[in-house]
C-alpha positions as CSV (number, residue, x, y, z in Angstrom):
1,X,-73.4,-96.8,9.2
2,X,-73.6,-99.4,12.3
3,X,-76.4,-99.8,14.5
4,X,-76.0,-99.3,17.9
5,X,-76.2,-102.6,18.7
6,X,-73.1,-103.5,15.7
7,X,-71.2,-100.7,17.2
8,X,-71.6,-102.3,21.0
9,X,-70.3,-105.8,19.5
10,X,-67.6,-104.6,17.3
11,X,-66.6,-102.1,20.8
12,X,-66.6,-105.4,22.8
13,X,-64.6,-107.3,20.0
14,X,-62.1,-104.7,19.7
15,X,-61.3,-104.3,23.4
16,X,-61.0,-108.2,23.3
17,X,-58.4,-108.6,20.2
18,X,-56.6,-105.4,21.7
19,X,-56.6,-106.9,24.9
20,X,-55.0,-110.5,24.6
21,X,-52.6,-108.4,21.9
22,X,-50.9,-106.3,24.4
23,X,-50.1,-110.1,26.7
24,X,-48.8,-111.5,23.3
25,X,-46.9,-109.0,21.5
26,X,-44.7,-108.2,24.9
27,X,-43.6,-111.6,25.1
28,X,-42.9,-112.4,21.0
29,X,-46.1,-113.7,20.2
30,X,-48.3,-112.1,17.2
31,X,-45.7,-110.5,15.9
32,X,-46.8,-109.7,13.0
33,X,-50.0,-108.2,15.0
34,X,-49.7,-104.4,15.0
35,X,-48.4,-105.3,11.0
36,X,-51.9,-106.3,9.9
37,X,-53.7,-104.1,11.5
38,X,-51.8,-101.4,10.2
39,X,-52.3,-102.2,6.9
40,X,-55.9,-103.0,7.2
41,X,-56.6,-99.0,7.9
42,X,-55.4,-98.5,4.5
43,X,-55.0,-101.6,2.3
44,X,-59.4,-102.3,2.2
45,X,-62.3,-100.8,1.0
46,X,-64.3,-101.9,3.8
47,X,-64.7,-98.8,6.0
48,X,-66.3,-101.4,8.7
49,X,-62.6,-103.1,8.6
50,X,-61.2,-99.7,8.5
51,X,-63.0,-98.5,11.7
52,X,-62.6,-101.7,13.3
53,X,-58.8,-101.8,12.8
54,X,-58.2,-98.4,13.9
55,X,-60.4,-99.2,16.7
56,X,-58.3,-102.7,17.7
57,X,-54.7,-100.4,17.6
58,X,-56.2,-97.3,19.7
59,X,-57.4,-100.1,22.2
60,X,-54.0,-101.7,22.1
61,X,-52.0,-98.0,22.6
62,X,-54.0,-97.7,25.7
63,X,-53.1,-101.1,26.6
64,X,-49.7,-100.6,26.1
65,X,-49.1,-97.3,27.8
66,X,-46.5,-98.8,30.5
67,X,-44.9,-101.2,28.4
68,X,-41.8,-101.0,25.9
69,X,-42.7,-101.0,22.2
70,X,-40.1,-100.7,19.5
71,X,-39.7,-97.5,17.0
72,X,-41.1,-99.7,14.0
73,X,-44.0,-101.0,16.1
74,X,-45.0,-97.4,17.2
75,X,-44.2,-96.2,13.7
76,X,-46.7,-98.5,12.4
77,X,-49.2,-97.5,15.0
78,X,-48.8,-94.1,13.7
């Protein structure tokens, strides 16, 4: 399990990749963005990477609430 002090850094990290995410993805950038993450919830055996991925996309959702994503972006979200 994380520390408190791993779980405050990976938070912080999170919010930080989820954050310049939702300006790039909007405008064509990291494309392939929500793709990775996706499959690192599933494709490691790392449940650190796992959590952390999860974490990144649930950040990013929240991010994302008033702006348009497509039906294969929100299906890989899901």
């Amino acid at each position: 399990m994380l520390n408190s002090e791993d779980e405050s850094r990976l938070k912080y990290l999170t919010l930080c990749i989820a954050a310049i995410a939702s300006v790039e993805v909007p405008l064509g950038h990291w494309n392939d963005f929500i793709q990775i993450f996706s499959d690192a919830t599933a494709a490691t055996n790392s449940a650190l990477i796992r959590y952390a991925a999860i974490q990144t996309l649930g950040y990013f959702s929240e991010f994302m609430e008033n702006k348009p994503l497509s039906f294969n972006q929100l299906a890989l979200i899901l």
